[in-house]
C-alpha positions in Angstrom: 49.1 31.3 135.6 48.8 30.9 131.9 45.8 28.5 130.2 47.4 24.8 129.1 44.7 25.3 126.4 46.3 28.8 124.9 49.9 29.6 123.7 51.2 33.0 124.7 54.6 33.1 122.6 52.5 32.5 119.4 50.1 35.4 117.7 46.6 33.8 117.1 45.5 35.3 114.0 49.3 35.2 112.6 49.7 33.0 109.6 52.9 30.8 110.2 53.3 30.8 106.2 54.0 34.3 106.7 57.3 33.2 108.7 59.1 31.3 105.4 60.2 32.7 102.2 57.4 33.0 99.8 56.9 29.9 96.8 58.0 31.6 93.3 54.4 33.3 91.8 54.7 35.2 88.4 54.4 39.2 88.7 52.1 39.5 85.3 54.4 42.0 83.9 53.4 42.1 80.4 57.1 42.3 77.9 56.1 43.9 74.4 58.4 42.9 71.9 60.7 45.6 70.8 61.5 44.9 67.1 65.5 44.4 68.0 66.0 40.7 68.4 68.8 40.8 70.4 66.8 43.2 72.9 64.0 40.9 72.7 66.0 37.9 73.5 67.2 39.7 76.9 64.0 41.2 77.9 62.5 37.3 77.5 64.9 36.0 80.1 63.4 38.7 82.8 60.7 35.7 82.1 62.7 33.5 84.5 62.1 35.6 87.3 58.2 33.9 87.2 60.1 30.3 88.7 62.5 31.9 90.7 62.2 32.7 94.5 63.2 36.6 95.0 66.7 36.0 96.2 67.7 34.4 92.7 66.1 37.4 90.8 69.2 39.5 91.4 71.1 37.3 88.8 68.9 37.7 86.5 68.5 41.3 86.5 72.2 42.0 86.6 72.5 39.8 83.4 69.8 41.1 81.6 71.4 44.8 82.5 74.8 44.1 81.6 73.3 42.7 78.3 71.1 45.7 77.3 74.1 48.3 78.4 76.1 46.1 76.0 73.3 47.0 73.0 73.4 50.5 74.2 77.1 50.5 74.0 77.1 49.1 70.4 74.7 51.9 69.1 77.2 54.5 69.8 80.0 52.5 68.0 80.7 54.1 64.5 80.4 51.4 62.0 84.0 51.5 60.2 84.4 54.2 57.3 84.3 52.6 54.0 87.6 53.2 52.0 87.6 56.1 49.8 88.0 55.9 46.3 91.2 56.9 44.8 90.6 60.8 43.6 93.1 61.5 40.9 92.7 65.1 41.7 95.1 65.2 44.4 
C-alpha cells in the first residue's frame, strides 16, 4: 500500500528540467582573430552556435569546416606562372 501523499514513479530530488532539451547558453569560447579575413569571417559564424540549441550546431560546424578546408585548399594552389619574356637567345 503506497502513500496518496508520495509518488513512487517520480525521483524526489530529480529536477524535471533535466528531462527536456537544454535552452541555447553561450560556451565562452573566446575566437582571436587570425589576421586572414576570410578565416576570420568563418571562425565568426562558430558565434551562432551561442543561440542555437545543440542539435543545430552540427550545421554550423560542417559549414564552417567545409569553408576553412576550402582556404586550406587555396594555399596549395600555385598562383599562375607569369609569361616569360621573349629571350632572343634561343
Amino acid at each position: 500500500m503506497t502513500d496518496a501523499g508520495t509518488d513512487s514513479g517520480t525521483d524526489a530530488g530529480a529536477d524535471p528540467a533535466a528531462d527536456g532539451p537544454a535552452a541555447a547558453a553561450p560556451l565562452g569560447v573566446g575566437r582571436e582573430p587570425t589576421g586572414l579575413p576570410a578565416v576570420d569571417a568563418l571562425l565568426e559564424r562558430l558565434a551562432e552556435t551561442d543561440h542555437l540549441a545543440a542539435d543545430g550546431h552540427l550545421a554550423v560546424y560542417e559549414d564552417v569546416h567545409r569553408g576553412l578546408r576550402a582556404e586550406l585548399t587555396s594555399l596549395d594552389a600555385h598562383p599562375a606562372a607569369a609569361p616569360r619574356p621573349h629571350d632572343p637567345r634561343s
